[in-house]
N, C-alpha and C positions, 0 to 999 in steps of 0.2 A: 664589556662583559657579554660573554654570546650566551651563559648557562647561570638558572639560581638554584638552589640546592639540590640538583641535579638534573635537572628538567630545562628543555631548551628557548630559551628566549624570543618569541614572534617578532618582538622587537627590538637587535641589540642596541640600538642605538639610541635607546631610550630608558627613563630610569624605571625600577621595580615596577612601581607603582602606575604607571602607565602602559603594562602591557596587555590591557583588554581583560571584560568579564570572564571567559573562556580561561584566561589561567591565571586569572583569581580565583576561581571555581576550585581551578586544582591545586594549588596552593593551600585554597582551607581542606579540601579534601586530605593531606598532606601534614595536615598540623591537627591530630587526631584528639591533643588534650583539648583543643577549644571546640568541637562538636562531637563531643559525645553527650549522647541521650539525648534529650531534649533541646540542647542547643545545637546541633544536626537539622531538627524539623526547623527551630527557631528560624534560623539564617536561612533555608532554601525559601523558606514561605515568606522570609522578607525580600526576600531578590524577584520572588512570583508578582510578589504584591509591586514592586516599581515597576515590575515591568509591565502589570494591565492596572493600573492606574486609572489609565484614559478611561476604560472600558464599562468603572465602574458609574460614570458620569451620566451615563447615557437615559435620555429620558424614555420612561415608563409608556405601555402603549396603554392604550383604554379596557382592554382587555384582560381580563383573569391569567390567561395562563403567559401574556406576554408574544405575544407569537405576531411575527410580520410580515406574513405574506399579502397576496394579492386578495382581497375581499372575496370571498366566493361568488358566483354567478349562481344565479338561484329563480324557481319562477316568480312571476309577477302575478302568479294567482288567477282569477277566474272573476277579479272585479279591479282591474287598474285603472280605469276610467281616461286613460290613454289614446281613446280613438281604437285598440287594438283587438278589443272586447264591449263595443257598442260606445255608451258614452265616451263625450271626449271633454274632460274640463281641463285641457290644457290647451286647450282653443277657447277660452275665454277669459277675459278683459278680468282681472282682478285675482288669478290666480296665483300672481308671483306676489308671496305676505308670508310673513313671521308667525301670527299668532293667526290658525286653522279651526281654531273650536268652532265657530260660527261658519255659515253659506254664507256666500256671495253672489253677487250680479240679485235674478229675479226669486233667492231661495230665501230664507229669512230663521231658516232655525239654528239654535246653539247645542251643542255635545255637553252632554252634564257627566260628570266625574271627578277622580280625584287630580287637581295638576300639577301638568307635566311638563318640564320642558324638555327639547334632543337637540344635541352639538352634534351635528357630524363633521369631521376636518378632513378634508379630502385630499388627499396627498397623489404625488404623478410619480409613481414608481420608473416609467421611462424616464424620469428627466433629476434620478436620483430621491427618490422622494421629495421632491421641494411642493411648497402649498400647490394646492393646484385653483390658483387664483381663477372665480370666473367660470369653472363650472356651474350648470344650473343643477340644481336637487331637489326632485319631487317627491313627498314624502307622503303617504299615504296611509291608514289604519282601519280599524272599528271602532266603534264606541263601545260604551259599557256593557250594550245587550248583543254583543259579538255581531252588531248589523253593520253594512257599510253601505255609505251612501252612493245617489245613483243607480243602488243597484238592488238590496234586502227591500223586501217589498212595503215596510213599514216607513221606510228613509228613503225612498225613490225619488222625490220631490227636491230632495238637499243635496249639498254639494260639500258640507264640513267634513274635517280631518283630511282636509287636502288641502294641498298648496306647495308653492317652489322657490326656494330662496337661492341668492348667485351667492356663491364661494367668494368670501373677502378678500385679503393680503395671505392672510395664514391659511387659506384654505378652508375656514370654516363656517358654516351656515346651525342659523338657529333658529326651531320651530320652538311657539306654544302651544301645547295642545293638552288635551287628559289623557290617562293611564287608561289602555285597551283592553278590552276584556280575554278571556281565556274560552275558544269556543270547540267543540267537540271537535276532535281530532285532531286540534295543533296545538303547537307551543305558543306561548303569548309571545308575539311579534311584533313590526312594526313592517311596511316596504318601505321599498327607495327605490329608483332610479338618478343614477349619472348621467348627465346630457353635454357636450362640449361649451355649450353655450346657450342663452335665456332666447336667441335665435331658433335651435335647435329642439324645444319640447313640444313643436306642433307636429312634430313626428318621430312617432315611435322606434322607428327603424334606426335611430340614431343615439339611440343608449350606447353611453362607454361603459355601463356598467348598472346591474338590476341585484338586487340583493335583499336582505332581508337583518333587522337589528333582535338578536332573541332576548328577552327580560330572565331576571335572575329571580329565583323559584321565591324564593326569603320575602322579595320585595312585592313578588306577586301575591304570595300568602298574607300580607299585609294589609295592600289595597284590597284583596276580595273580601274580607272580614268585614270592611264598609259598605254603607246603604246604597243598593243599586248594584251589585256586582255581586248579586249572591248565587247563581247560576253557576262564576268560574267557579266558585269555589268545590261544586262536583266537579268541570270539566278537566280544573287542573287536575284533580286526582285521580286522571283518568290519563293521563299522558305523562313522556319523561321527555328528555333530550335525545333520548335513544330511540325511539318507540316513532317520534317526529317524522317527518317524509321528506323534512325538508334540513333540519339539522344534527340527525342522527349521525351522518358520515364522522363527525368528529367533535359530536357533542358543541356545537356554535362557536371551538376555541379562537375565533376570528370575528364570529358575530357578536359576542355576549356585550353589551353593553355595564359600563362602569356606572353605576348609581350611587344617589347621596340624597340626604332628605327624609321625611315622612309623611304620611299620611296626612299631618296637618298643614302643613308648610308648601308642600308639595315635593317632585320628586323630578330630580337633573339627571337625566341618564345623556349619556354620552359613548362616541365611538369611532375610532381612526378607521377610515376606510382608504386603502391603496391601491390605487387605481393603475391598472398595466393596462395603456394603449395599443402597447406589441400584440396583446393576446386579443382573439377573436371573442364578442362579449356570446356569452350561450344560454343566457338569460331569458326572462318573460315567457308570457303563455301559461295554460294548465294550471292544476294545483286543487284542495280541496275547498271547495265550497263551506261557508259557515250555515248552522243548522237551519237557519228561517231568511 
């Protein structure tokens, strides 16, 4: 048989029923009593649905709007304690640790506020997104009175909300630390720095990537309503995602970190950051100073 009710056969040599989606297609198209109305959309959108299937599997990014690009490159501010801007607490013995609240080595003070912990899982977009095992990640903030150590003149002496954790199997590093305050002219943030290796963060110049984690407005309004953080609560009303200098370009759709938790419990914010080695890092330096 070369032809079925008038229509030619892709393959005669085989029976009806094996000659390809393409004319079974036209074949219902063809036999008008069985997709009319509703049963027309019915069938197309069951054939759409086998066919992305796969698609629907795919796991979820840490991110609001879902978007997965490469982390944006962002400055590292005007206090990175890097060696690149005076202090350098990654030249010292005790900086690579999980839980940051407290100084280390000859400093002795703790960050009081609400806690926090932050996932970042750091993926090698060169190498297809696979973990990117073994990176180091320096993560750095303010405490509650938007000062940051090292460097605000009341916390000079300390070295807390810093520290560097190596990238596991999956790529992921986890700090403990508290919920950062909200200080004139930014967004409630967090930094980071990507390093290739726990080798690699006694020098600056060797960032695969600088960035920045922005907090979601809900969660901020939460924590500043608590004792010790009564300051964000003008400052945030004084800033948006747009207005920011630093996340304005696209409102953080890359940065914003995934949160869970409360004020009592504390609060798990998390964030996939994908790291393109191909691209040149354009990162660190500059940025607005917190008020004191």
């Amino acid at each position: 048989m070369t032809d079925y009710e008038g229509r030619r056969l892709p393959r005669p040599d085989e029976e009806v029923v094996d000659q390809g989606l393409g004319f079974d297609l036209g074949t219902l198209m063809s036999r008008r009593h069985l997709l009319r109305g509703v049963g027309l959309g019915a069938a197309v959108l069951g054939l759409a649905a086998c066919s992305d299937s796969g698609s629907d599997n795919t796991t979820a990014t840490s991110t609001s709007t879902g978007a997965t690009g490469e982390i944006p490159e962002e400055t590292a501010g005007p206090y990175p304690g890097n060696g690149s801007n005076g202090p350098d607490v990654l030249e010292q013995s005790g900086v690579v640790r999980g839980d940051i609240r407290s100084s280390f080595g000859t400093a002795s003070g703790t960050a009081q506020g609400v806690p926090m912990t932050l996932e970042l899982t750091i993926l090698d977009m060169a190498n297809g997104d696979k973990p990117f095992t073994g990176t180091a990640v320096y993560v750095w903030h303010c405490d509650r009175a938007g000062q940051y150590s090292l460097y605000s003149e009341a916390v000079k002496d300390q070295n807390y909300l810093r520290g560097v954790q190596i990238a596991d199997a999956s790529g992921k590093t986890t700090f403990t630390s508290i919920f950062p305050a909200c200080y004139s002219g930014r967004w409630p943030h967090i930094h980071f720095e990507v390093y290739p290796g726990q080798a690699d963060i006694t020098d600056a110049s060797k960032t695969i990537a600088t960035s920045q984690v922005a907090l979601p407005k809900a969660t901020c309004g939460a924590v500043y309503a608590t004792t010790g953080y009564e300051d964000s609560v003008r400052t945030l009303g004084e800033v948006s995602l747009d207005s920011d200098n630093v996340f304005r370009d696209d409102s953080a759709a890359l940065q914003m970190g995934a949160v869970s938790g409360d004020v009592n419990s504390g609060y798990a914010v998390s964030l996939t950051v994908r790291v393109d080695t191909r691209t040149t890092p354009a990162g660190g330096g500059g940025g607005a100073p917190p008020p004191r």
